[in-house]
C-alpha positions in Angstrom: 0.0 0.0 0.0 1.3 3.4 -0.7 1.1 6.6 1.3 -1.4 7.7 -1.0 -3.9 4.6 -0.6 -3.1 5.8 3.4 -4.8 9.0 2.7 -7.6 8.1 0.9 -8.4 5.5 3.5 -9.0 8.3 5.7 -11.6 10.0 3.6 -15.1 9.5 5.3 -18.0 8.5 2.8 -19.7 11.5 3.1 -16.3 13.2 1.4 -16.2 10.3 -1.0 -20.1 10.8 -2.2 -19.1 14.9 -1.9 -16.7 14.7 -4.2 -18.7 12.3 -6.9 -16.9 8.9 -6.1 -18.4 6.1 -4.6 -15.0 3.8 -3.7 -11.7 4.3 -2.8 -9.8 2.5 -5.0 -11.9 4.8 -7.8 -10.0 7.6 -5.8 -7.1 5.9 -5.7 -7.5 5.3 -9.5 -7.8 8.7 -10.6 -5.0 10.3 -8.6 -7.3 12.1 -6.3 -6.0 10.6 -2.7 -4.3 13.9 -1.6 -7.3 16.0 -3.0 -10.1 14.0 -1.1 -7.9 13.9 1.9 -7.5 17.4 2.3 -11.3 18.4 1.6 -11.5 15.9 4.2 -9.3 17.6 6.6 -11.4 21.0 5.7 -14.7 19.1 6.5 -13.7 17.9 10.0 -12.3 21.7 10.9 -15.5 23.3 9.7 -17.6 20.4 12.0 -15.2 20.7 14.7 -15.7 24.9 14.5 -19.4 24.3 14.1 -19.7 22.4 17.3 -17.2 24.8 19.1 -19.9 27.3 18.5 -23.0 25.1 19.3 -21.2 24.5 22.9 -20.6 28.4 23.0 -24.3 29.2 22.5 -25.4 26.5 24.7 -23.5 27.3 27.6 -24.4 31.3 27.5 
């Protein structure tokens, strides 16, 4: 496996479906691992800054 197959295996299927792919090897296939795996990352910060802000609200 190759560092590239590492990153797309950390792509959720919500990123996958986002993005118009519907396996990773399809991903993997089209040279798309570090794309997917960055749009990934970007997904996580924007939940993770979305529930910041939910916890912020609640506890005002």
């Amino acid at each position: 496996m190759t560092a590239a197959c590492a990153l797309v295996g950390a792509v959720s299927e919500e990123t996958l479906a986002a993005h118009g792919f519907t396996r990773r090897t399809d991903v993997h296939q089209a040279a798309q691992c570090a794309r997917l795996w960055a749009a990934e990352n970007r997904r996580r910060a924007d939940r993770a800054a979305l529930d910041r802000q939910d916890k912020q609200e609640a506890t005002r």
